[in-house]
C-alpha positions in Angstrom: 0.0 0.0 0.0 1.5 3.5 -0.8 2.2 6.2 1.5 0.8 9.4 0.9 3.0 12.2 1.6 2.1 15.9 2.0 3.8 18.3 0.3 4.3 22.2 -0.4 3.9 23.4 -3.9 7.2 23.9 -4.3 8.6 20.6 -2.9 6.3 18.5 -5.0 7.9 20.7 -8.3 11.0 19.8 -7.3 10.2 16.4 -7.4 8.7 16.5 -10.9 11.8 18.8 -12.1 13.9 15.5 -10.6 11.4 12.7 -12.4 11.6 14.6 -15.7 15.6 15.0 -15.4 15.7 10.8 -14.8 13.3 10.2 -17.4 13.8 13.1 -20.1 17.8 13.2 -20.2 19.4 10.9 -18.2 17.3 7.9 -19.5 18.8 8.7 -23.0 21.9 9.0 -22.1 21.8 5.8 -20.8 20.3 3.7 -23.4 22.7 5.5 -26.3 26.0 3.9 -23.9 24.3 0.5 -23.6 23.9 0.9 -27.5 27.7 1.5 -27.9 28.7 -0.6 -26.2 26.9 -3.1 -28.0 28.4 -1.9 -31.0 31.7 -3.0 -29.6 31.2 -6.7 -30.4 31.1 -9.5 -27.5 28.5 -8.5 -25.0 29.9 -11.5 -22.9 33.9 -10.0 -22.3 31.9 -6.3 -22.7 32.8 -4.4 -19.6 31.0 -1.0 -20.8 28.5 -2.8 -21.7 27.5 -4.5 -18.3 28.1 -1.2 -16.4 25.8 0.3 -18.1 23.2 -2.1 -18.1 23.5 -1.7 -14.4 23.0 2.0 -14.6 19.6 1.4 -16.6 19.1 -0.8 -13.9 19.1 1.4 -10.8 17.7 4.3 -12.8 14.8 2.7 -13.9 14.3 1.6 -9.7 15.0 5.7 -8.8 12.3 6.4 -11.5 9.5 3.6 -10.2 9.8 5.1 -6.8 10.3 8.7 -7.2 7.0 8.2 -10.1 5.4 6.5 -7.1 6.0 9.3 -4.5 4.8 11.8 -7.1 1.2 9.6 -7.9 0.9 9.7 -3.9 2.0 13.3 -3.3 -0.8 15.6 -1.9 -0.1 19.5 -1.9 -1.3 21.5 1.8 -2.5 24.6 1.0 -0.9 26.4 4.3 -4.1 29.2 4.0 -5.8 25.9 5.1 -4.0 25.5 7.9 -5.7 24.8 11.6 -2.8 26.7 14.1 -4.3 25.5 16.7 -2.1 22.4 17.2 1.0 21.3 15.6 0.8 19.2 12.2 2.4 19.2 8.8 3.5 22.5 7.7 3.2 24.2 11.0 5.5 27.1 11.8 6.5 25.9 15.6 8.3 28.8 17.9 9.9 26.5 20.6 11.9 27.4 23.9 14.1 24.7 25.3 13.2 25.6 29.1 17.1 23.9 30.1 18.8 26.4 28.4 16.1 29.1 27.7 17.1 29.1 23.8 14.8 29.9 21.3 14.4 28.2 17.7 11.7 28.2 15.1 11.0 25.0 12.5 8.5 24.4 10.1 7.7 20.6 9.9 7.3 19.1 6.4 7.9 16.0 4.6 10.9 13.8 4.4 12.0 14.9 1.0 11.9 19.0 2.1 13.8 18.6 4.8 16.7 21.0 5.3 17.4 22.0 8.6 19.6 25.0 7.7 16.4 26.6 6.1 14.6 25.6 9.6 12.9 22.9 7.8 12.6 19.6 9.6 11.0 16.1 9.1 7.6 15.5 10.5 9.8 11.9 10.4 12.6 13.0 12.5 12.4 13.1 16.5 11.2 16.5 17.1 9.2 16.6 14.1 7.1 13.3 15.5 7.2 14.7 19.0 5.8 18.2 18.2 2.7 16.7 16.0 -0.4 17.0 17.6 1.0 19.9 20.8 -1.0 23.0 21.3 0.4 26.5 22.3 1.6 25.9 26.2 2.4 22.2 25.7 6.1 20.7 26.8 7.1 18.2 24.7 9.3 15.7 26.0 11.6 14.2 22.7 13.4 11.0 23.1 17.3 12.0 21.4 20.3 10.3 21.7 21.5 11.8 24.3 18.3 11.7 26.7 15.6 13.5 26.7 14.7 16.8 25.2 11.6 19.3 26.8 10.7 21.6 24.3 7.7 24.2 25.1 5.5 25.1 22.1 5.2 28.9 22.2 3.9 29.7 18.5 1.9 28.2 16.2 1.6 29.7 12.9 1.4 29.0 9.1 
């Protein structure tokens, strides 16, 4: 059964940019190398050859799954957005009471992840610890290193 992911507007074009690049230029180029080496003569001693077989090979897997993520992709419209808990695409103001630091993160999907923007997985630790906390609530994370209480300050879109 597939999962469906939820994804901005501009994630889920990046991932069609990505599935076009596989399939619209890197397909290609792959089938004109398995082609010469062909034309080399014995496909049996053909070194070129069976590299690039393989290529086809793990590109064709990268373009079944990424085509698969993309048939199961589902874009939030943030406008949309309930703020009165904390879900996907939820702009989280956090204080960590230990050290009284404060941090913002937006929580999206696996694939948008990038923590230098302030972007983290609704898959990662904090990401599945903040789902579902209101304004007020302390969230106590399971990291490595222990645990981690995080209050939820703001919610927004």
């Amino acid at each position: 059964m597939a999962n469906t992911s939820y994804y901005t507007e501009e994630g889920l074009q990046k991932l069609k940019d990505e599935l076009n690049q596989l399939r619209d230029v890197e397909r290609p180029s792959i089938s004109r190398q398995i082609a010469e080496a062909r034309d080399k003569g014995d496909l049996s001693e053909n070194a070129e050859y069976d590299a690039a077989k393989e290529a086809q090979g793990l590109l064709e897997m990268k373009i079944a799954k990424l085509e698969e993520v993309v048939a199961n992709a589902r874009v939030l419209d943030t406008d949309q957005l309930d703020v009165s808990k904390v879900m996907v695409l939820s702009t989280v103001r956090l204080k960590n009471p230990a050290n009284g630091m404060e941090f913002q993160y937006t929580l999206v999907s696996e694939s948008e992840a990038d923590l230098k923007a302030g972007k983290i997985s609704v898959g990662s630790p904090i990401g599945k610890g903040l789902l579902g906390k209101e304004v007020g609530d302390l969230a106590e994370i399971q990291v490595p290193n222990g645990i981690m209480k995080l209050e939820v300050l703001e919610i927004s879109r």
